[in-house]
C-alpha atoms as one frame of an Amber mdcrd trajectory, in Angstrom:
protein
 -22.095 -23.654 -31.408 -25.658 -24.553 -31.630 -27.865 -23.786 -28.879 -28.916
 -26.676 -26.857 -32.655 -26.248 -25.780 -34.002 -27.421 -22.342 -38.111 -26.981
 -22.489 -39.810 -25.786 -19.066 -43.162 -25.252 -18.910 -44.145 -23.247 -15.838
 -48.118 -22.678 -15.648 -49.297 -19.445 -13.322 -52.745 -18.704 -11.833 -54.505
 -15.632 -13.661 -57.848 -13.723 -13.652 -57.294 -13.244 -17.200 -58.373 -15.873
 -19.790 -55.360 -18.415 -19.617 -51.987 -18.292 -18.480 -48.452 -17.702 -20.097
 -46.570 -21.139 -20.741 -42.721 -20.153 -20.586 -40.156 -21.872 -22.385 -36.293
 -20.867 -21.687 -33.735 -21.673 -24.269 -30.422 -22.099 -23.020 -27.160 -24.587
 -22.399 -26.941 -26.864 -19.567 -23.607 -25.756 -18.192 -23.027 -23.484 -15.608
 -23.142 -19.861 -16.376 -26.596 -20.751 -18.090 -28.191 -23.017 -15.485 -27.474
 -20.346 -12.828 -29.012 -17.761 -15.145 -32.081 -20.261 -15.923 -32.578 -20.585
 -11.951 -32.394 -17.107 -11.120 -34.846 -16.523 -13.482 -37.378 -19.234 -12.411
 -37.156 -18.687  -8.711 -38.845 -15.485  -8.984 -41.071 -15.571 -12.328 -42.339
 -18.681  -9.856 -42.953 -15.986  -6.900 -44.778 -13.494  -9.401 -48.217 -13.850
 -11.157 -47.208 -11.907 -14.368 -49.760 -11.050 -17.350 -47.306 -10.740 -20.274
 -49.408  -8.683 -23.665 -48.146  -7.125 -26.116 -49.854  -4.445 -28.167 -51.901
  -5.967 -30.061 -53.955  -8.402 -27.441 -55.506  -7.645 -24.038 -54.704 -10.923
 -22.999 -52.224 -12.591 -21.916 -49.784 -14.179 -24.223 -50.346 -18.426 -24.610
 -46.816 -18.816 -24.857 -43.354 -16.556 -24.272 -39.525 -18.503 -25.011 -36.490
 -16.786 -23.162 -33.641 -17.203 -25.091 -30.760 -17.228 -22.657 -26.915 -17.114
 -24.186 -23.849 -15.269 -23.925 -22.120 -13.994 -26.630 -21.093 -17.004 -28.488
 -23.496 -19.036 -28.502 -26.112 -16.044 -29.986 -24.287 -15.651 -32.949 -26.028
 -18.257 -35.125 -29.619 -17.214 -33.452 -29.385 -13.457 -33.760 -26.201 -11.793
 -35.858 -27.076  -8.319 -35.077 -27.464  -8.665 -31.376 -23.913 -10.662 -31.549
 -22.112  -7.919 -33.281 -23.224  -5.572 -30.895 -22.356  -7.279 -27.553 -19.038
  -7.505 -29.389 -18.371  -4.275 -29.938 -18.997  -3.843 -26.020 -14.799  -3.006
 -24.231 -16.377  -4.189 -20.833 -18.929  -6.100 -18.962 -22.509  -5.949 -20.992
 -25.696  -7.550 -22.052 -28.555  -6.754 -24.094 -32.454  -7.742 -23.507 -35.023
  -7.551 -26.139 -37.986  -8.857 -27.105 -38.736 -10.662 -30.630 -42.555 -10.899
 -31.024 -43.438 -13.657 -28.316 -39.649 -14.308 -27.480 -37.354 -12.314 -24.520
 -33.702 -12.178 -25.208 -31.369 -11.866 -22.478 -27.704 -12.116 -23.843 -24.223
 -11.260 -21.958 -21.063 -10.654 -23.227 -19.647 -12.927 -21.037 -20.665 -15.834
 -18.032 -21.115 -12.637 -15.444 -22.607 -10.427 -17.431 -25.253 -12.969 -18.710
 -26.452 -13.120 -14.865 -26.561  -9.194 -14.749 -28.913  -9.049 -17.256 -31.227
 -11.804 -15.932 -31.020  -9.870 -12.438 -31.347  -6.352 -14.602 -34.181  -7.955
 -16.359 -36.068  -8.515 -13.308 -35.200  -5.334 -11.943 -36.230  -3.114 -14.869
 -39.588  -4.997 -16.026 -40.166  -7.130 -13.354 -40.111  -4.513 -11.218 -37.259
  -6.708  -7.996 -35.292  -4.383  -6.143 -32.168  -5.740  -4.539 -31.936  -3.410
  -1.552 -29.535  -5.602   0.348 -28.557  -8.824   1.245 -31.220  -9.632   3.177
 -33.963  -7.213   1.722 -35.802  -7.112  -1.682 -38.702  -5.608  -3.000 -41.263
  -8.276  -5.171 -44.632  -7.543  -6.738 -47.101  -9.606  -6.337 -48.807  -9.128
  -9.769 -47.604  -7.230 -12.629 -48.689  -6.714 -16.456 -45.639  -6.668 -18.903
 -45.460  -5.441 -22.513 -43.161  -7.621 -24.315 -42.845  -4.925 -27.164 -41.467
  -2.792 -24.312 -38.729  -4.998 -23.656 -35.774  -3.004 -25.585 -32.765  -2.811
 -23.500 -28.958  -2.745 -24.148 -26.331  -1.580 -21.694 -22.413  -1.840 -20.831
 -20.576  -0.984 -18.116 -17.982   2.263 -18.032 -15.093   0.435 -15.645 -13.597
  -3.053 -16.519 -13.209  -4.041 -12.434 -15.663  -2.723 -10.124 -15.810  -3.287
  -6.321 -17.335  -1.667  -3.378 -14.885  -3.233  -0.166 -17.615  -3.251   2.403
 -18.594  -6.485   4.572 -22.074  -5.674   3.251 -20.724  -7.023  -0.608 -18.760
 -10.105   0.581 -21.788 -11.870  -0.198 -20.755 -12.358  -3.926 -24.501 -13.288
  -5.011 -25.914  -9.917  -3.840 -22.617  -8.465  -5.797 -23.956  -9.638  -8.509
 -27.128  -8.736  -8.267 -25.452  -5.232  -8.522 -22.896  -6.064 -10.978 -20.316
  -5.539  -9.233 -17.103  -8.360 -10.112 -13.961  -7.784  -7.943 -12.874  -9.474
  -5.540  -9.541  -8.198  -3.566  -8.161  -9.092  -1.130  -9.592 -12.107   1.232
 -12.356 -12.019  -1.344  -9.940 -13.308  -3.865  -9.076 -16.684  -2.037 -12.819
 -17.337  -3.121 -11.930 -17.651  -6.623 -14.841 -17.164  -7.347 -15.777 -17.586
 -11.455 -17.961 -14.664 -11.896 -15.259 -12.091 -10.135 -11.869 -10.615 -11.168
  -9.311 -11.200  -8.684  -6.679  -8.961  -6.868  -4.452 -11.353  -4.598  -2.630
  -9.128  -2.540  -0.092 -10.788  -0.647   3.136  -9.702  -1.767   4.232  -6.529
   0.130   8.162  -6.040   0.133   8.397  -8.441   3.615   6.446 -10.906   1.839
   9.106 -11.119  -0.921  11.755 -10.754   1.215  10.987 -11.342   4.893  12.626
  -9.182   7.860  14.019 -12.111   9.265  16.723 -11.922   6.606  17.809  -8.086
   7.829  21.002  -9.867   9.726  22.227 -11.386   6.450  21.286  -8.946   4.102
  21.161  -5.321   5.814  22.023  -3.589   3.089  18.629  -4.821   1.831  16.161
  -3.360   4.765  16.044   0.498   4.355  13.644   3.219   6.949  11.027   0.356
   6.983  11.398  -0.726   3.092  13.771  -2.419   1.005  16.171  -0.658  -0.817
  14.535  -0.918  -4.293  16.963   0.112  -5.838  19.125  -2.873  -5.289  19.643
  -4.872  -8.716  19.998  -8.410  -7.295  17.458  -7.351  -4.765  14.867  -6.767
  -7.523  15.970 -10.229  -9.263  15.130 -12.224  -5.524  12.090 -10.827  -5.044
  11.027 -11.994  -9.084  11.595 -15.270  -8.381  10.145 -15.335  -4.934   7.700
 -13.428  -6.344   6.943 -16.145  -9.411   7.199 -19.163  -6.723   4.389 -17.497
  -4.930   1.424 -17.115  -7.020  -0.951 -19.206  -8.266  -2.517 -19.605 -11.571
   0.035 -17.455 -13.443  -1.338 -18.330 -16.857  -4.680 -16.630 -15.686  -5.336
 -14.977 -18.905  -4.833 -11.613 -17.995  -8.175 -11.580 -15.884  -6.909 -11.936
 -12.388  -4.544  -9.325 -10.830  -1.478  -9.338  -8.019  -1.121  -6.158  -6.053
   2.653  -5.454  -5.054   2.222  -2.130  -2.572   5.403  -1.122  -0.624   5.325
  -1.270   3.181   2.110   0.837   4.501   4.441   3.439   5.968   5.601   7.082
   5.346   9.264   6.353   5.857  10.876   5.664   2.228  14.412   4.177   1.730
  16.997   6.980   1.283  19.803   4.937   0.562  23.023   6.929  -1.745  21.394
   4.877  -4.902  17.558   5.318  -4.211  18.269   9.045  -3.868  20.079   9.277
  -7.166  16.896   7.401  -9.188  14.444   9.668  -7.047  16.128  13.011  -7.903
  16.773  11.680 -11.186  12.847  11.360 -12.311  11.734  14.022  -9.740   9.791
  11.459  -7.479  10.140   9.200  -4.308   8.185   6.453  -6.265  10.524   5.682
  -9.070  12.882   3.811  -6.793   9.662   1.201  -5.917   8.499   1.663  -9.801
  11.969   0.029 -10.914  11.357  -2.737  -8.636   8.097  -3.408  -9.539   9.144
  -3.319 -13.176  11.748  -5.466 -12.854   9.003  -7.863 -11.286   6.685  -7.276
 -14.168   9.504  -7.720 -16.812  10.467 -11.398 -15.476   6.625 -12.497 -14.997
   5.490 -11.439 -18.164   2.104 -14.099 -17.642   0.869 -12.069 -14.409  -0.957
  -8.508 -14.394   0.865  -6.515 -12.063  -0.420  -3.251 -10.094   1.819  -0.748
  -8.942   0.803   1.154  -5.855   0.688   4.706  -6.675  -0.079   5.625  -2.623
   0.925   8.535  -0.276   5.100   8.888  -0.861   4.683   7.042  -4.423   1.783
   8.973  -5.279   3.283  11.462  -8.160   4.303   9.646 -11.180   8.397  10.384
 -12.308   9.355  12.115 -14.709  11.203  10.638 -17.803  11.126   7.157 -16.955
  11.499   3.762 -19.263   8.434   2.593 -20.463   6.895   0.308 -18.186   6.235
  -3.317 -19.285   2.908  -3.815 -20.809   1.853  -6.333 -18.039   2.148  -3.337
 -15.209  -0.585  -1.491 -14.192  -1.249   1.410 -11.905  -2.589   1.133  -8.484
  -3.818   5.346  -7.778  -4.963   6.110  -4.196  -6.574   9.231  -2.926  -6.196
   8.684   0.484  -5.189  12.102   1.874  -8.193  14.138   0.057 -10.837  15.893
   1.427 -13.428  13.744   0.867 -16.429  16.806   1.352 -14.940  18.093  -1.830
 -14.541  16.890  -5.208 -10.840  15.804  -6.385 -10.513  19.191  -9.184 -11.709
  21.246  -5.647  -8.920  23.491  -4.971  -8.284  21.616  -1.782  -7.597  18.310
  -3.506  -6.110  19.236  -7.072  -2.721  18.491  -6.013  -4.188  14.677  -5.540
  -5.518  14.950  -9.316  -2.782  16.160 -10.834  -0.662  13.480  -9.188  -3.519
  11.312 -10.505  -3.106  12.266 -14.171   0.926  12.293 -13.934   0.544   8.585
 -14.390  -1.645   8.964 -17.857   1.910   8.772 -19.685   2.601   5.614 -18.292
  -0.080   3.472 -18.028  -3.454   2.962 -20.682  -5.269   0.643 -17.125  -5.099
   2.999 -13.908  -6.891   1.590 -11.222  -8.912   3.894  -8.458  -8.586   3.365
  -4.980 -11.433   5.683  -3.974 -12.541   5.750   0.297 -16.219   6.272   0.995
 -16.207   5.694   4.950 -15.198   6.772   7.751 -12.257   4.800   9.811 -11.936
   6.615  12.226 -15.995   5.863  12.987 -18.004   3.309  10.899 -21.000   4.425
  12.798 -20.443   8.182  12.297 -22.543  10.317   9.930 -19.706  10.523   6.586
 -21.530  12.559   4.398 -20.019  12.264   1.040 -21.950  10.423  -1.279 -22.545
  13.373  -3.641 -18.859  13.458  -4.085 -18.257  10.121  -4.365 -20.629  10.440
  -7.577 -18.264  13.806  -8.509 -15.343  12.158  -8.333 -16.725   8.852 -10.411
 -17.766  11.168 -13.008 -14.124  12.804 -13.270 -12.642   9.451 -13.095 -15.081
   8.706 -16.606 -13.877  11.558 -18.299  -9.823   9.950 -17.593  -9.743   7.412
 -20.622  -6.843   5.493 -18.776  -9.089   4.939 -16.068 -10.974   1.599 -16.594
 -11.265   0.183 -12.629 -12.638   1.586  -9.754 -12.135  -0.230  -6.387 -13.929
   2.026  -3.138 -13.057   0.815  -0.203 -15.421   1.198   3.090 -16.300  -0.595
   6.236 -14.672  -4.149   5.241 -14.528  -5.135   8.907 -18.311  -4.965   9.853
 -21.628  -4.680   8.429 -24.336  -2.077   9.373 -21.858   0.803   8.924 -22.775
   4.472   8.515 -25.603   4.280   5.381 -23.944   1.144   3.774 -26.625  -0.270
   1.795 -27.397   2.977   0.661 -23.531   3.441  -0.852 -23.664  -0.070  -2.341
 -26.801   0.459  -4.102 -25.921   3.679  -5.477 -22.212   3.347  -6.101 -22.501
   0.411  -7.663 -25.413   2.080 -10.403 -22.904   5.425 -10.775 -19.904   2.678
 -11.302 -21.943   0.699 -14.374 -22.718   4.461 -15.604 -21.701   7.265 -14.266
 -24.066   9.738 -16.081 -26.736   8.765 -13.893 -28.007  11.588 -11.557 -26.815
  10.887  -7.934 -29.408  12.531  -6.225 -32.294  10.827  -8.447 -30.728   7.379
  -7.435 -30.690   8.758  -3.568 -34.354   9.537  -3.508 -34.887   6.459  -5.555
 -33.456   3.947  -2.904 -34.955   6.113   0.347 -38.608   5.720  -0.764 -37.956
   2.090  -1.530 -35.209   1.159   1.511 -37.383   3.499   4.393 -40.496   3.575
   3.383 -43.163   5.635   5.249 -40.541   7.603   6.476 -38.106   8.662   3.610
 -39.486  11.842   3.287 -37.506  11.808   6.992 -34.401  10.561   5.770 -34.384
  12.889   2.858 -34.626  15.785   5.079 -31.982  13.983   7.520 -29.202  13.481
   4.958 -29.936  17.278   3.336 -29.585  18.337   6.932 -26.420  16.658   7.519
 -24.799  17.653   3.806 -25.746  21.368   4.865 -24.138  20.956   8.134 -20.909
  20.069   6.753 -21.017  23.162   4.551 -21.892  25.598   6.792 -19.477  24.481
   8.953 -16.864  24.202   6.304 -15.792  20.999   8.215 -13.226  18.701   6.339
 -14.545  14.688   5.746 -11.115  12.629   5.920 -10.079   8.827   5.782 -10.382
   9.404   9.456 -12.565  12.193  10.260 -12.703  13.106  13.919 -15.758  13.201
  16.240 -14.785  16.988  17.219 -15.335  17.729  13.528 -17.509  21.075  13.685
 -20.284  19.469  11.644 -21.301  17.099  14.529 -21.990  20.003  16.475 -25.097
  19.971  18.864 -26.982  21.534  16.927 -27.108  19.575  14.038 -27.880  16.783
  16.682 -30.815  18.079  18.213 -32.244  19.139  15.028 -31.028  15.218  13.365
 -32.479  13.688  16.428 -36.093  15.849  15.855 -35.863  14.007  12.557 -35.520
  10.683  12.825 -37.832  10.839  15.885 -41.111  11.375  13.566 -39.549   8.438
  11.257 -39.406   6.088  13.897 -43.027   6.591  14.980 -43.864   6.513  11.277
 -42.695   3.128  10.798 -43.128   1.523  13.999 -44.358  -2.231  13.296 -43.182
  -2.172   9.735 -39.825  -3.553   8.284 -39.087   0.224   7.576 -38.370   0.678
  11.472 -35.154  -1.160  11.919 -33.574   0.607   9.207 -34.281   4.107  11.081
 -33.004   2.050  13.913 -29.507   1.537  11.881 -29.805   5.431  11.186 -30.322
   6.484  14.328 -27.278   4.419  15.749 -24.891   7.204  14.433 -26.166  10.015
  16.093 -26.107   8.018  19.686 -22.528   7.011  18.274 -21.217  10.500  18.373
 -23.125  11.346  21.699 -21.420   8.367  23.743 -18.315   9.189  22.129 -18.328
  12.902  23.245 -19.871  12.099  26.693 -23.141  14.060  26.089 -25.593  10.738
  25.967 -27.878   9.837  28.045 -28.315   6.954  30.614 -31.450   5.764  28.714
 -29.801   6.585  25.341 -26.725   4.636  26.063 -28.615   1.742  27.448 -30.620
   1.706  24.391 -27.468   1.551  22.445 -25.040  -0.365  23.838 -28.396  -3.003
  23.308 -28.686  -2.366  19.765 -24.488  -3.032  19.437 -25.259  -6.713  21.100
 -27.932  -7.704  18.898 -27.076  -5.223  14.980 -24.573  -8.177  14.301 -21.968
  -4.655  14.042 -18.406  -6.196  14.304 -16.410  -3.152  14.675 -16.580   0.507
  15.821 -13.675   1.512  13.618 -10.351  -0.068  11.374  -8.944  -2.418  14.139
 -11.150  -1.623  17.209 -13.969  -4.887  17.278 -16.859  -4.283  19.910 -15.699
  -6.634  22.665 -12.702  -3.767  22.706 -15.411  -0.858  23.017 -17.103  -2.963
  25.646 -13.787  -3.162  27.567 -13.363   0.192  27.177 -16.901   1.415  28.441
 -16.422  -0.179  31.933 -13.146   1.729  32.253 -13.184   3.759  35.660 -11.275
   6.997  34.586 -10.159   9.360  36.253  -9.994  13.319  35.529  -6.435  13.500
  33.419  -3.685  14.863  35.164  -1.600  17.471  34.190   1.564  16.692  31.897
   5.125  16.546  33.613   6.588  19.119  31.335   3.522  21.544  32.609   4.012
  21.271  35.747   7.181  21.776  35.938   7.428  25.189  33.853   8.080  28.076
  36.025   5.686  30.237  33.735   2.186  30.189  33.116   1.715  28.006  29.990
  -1.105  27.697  27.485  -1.899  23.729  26.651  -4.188  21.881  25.031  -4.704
  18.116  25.436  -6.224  15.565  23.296  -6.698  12.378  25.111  -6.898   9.075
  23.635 -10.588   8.873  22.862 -10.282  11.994  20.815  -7.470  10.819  18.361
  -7.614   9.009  14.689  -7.532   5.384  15.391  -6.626   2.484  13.327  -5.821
  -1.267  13.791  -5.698  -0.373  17.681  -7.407  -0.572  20.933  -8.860   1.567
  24.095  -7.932  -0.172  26.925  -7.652   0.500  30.686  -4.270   1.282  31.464
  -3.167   2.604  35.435  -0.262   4.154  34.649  -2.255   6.734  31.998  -3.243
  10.541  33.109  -6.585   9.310  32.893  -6.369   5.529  33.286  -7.095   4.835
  29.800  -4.929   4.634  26.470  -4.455   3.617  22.720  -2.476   0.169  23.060
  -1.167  -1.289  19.461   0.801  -4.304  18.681   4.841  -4.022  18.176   5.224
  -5.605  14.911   2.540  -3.545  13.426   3.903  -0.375  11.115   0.645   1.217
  10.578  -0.306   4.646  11.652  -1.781   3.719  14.449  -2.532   6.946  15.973
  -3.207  10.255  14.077  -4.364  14.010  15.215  -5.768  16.078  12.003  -3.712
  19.819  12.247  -6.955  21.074  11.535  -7.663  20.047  14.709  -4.868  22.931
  16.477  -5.500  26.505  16.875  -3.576  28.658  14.679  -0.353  30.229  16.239
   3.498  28.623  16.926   2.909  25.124  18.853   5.204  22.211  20.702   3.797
  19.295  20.008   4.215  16.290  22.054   3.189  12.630  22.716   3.078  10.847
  25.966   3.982   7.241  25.051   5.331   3.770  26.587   6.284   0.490  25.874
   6.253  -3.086  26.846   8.902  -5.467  25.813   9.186  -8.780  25.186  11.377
 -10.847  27.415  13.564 -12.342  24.856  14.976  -8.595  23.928  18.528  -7.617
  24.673  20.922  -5.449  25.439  21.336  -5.414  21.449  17.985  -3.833  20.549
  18.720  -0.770  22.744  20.173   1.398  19.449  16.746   0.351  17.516  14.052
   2.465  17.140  11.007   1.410  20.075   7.930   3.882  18.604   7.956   6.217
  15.352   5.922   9.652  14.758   6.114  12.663  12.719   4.051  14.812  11.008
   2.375  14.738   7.501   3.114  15.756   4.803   5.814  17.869   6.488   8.138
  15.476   6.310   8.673  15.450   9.916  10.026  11.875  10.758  11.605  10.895
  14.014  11.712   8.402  16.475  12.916   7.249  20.223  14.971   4.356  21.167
  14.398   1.105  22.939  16.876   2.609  25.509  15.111   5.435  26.335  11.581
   3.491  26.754  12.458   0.681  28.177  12.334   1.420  31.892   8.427   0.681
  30.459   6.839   3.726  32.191   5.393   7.032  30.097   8.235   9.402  28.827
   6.536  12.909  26.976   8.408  12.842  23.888   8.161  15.623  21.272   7.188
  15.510  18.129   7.941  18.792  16.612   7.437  22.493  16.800   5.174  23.844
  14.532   3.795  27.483  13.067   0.254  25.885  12.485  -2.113  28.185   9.967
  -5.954  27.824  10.043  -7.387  24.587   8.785  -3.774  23.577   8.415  -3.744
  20.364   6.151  -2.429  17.039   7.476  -1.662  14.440  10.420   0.740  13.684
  13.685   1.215  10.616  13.483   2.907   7.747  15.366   3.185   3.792  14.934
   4.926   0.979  16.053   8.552  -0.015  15.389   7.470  -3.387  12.763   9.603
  -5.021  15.978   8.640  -8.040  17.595  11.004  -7.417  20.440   8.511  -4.593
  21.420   5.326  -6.193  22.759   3.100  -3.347  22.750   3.376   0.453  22.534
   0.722   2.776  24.451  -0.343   6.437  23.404  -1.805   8.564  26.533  -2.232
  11.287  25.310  -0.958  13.976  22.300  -0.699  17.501  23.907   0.717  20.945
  22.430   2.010  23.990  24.594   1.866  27.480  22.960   5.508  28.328  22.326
């Protein structure tokens, strides 16, 4: 195909002796015009000499050639064999005496390099959404235009709010979209549509037909004719199955612990030597009957570890890998997280397209210092040196923007994701000088401050750290405080200043939440939560809940039932609600609570609503229990009294139990127990407890967890 060429001539003021007349060379459709605008909106904002070595003035004329892959081929062979020889997203930009050359290897990648273009010679920095660096004058080589670069990792996305803005995801190359992105369908992105969990396929409402196909909060996957349904209600529910192998659906299992243990899910299990083979015959069988869809299997948490001696899997199944129990301070081939990397390359056998599902915030806090960038750029590089590996999807703060350092991961992550060689700490300093200004020398000192403070204190960064982890300590406050102090006076009247502001919100985050903040502090912050545009405090809990919960009157806890009525002197410990792992839950004020306050979560939800890290309990022998109520919904009956009202355990222990509608539904708090436990130091894992999936149970409330030396 010939290229079609569309003359602009766009005349700039210069001192020098006459100006550059540009002419871009491209098609008229799409992918091309967008490129062609992009390019003129800000060579119109710039005054840019362009020389080359020979003259001292500026060229009279420069043609950008604009084309992706196919349409270069009858222009420039060399350059087309090359981008061809590129396995992922890619362009190339070079100069040819008074012509620039800006070719992708696809639609997308042709706007990376325009946006890479202006970035690398222009001298642009996308920063955020909403904040870019432009010259006002530069002087540009041509002969120094030489540039040709691919990315590592077919799909990339960073899940924050920050990125939903697909043209500022571009601007850092980034091109999935999962999720609610997806419904977008946007051209430039690759999608994940992800609605088609088990009860999606086959609803709950169906348990009274088909009970034998609802097992411990699954299906039973192991059920032939049940894997046969759920293909064809699987087929009748996506869209654009002929996709072309670009767009993907994600079929996870129930976000639960509990796993069917049904006579003939046991047998497959112990046959391959792992709870997910069960759910990876399922998914197969899926995969098998809709051989025009891409398929990813959810390798997560009980379907982690790959089996042993399975079938091969059909060639249109890929694998889904989450990390979600590491210790995110620490690389995954740390000691503490190798189990999660061998697991990870269990599934190399299987599949030739894993997909990462990497965490880089904190859910537990959005706002709370989560110091693991530097690992986050480990762990990319490891995932590089898997071959299998070709996607990469990190998931942070999706809820809200203006979450702990967010720009700052976006910017870097997405550079380490196009090529992770790059030097992590290089790219850190890079984006502080530019992002703060006057005052990154500050922020420098800041985040080195908080990184040693996590070592020192040999404190443990999880999916949902606690605010009692040691590293917050008061120390490291005060000193962090000190810090951002002299930035904050350095940048006062400049942009710079609300972006120390943003900073500073996460140390007066983790002073209101331990009680130690100030009258004027809190004032100052509960103003800068009205007017930040910040959506949510954590997974779940949006600000009008925090609100709520700040004008709580509470009272001084009292003392658990089961304590006061021992005969003996008892040790206890007691970790109210404000203290525990929260997710898709809220504070609220609630009377009948030892201190008038509690975790309140909806009864058809089945996530893990409430969590308490082990780490968190002294070492020695410990009964662990959970004050809890519920409150039902009118239409229950005397039927639902057998089912279970509220589930907790602990993991990975494999500690599962439950208590019955009958025993909760006099609606006031009962102390249940949990377990007894010998707990070692920095003992690994959660208690957990969640909601029944029930909609006969309106809501279920969590006081308190307390433990009792035994």
């Amino acid at each position: 195909m010939k290229i079609l060429i569309l003359f602009l001539y766009l005349f700039f003021v210069s001192n020098e002796l006459f100006a550059t007349t540009y002419e871009i060379k491209t098609l008229k459709d799409e992918p091309h015009n967008k490129a062609k605008n992009i390019l003129l909106d800000y060579l119109n904002d710039i005054d840019i000499s362009i020389i080359n070595n020979t003259s001292k003035n500026n060229l009279e004329s420069v043609n950008f050639i604009i084309a992706t892959n196919e349409q270069i081929e009858e222009y420039n062979e060399n350059i087309y064999h090359e981008i061809n020889n590129f396995k992922h997203d890619g362009f190339i930009i070079k100069s040819n005496k008074n012509s620039i050359i800006i070719v992708g290897k696809n639609k997308r990648s042709l706007i990376y390099g325009v946006y890479q273009f202006l970035e690398t010679y222009i001298g642009v920095q996308f920063l955020s959404s909403n904040f870019e660096i432009k010259p006002k004058k530069i002087t540009l080589n041509i002969e120094d235009i030489n540039l040709s670069s691919q990315a590592r990792f077919n799909y990339r996305e960073i899940f924050i709010k920050e990125l939903d803005n697909d043209e500022f995801a571009l601007k850092l190359k980034l091109n999935g979209n999962f999720g609610h992105r997806a419904k977008k369908e946007n051209p430039y992105f690759i999608n994940i549509y992800n609605n088609y969990s088990p009860f999606k396929l086959i609803p709950p409402r169906y348990e009274s037909l088909y009970p034998k196909y609802f097992c411990d909060g699954q299906l039973d996957f192991s059920i032939k004719k049940l894997q046969n349904i759920s293909s064809e209600n699987f087929k009748k529910s996506i869209k654009n199955l002929e996709n072309g192998n670009t767009n993907f659906y994600y079929l996870p299992h129930e976000d639960n612990l509990s796993y069917c243990q049904s006579k003939e899910s046991n047998q497959i299990n112990k046959k391959h030597q792992s709870t997910s083979a069960s759910v990876l015959e399922f998914t197969n069988t899926i995969a098998k009957n809709n051989p025009g869809a891409q398929i990813l299997f959810e390798a997560y948490q009980w379907t982690r570890k790959a089996p042993k001696n399975f079938p091969k899997l059909s060639p249109n199944l890929n694998v889904f890998f989450s990390d979600i129990e590491a210790d995110f301070s620490q690389a995954l081939d740390s000691k503490k997280n190798k189990s999660i990397l061998n697991d990870l390359k269990s599934w190399r056998k299987y599949s030739d397209n894993i997909f990462i599902w990497h965490y880089i915030s904190n859910f537990n806090g959005y706002l709370q210092p989560f110091p693991n960038i530097k690992t986050t750029a480990e762990n990319i590089k490891l995932f590089d040196k898997i071959e299998e590996i070709n996607s990469i999807f990190l998931q942070g703060a999706y809820g809200t923007k203006k979450s702990n350092l967010a720009n700052l991961r976006a910017w870097v992550f997405s550079k380490l994701l196009w090529n992770p060689q790059l030097n992590v700490q290089k790219l850190i300093t890079q984006y502080v000088k530019l992002y703060y200004g006057q005052a990154s020398e500050e922020v420098l000192e800041y985040l080195e401050l908080l990184e040693n403070s996590v070592k020192s204190t040999k404190s443990t960064l999880l999916v949902k750290t606690s605010i009692n982890e040691p590293y917050l300590n008061s120390i490291f406050i005060k000193k962090a405080k000190n810090i951002l102090e002299k930035a904050l006076l350095k940048t006062q009247g400049t942009p710079y200043f609300n972006h120390i502001i943003e900073l500073y919100s996460g140390l007066y985050y983790v002073e209101l939440m331990k009680g130690s903040i100030s009258n004027k502090d809190k004032k100052f912050f509960l103003n800068y939560l009205e007017t930040s545009g910040l959506e949510q405090l954590s997974e779940g809990m949006s600000l009008v809940d925090v609100k709520q919960y700040l004008k709580i009157k509470k009272r001084t806890p009292l003392v658990p039932k089961i304590v006061q009525n021992d005969t003996k002197e008892v040790q206890w410990i007691d970790f109210q609600e404000y203290s525990l792992k929260l997710c898709c839950s809220t504070l609220v004020e609630d009377k009948l609570a030892s201190s008038h306050s509690a975790v309140k979560m909806k009864g058809i939800q089945s996530d893990w609503g409430v969590q308490l890290d082990l780490n968190m309990i002294p070492k020695g022998k410990w009964h662990i229990y959970a004050n809890v109520r519920i409150e039902k919904n009118s239409n229950s009956s005397i039927l639902d009294n057998m089912r279970p009202a509220i589930y907790y355990g602990i993991y990975p222990k494999e500690i599962r139990n439950f208590s019955f509608f009958n025993t909760l539904k006099d609606e006031k708090y009962h102390e249940v127990k949990v377990a007894s436990l010998d707990i070692k130091e920095n003992e690994p894992g959660q208690i957990w407890i969640r909601p029944p999936e029930d909609e006969n149970i309106k809501y279920i409330f969590i006081d308190r967890i307390f433990i009792i030396k035994q």
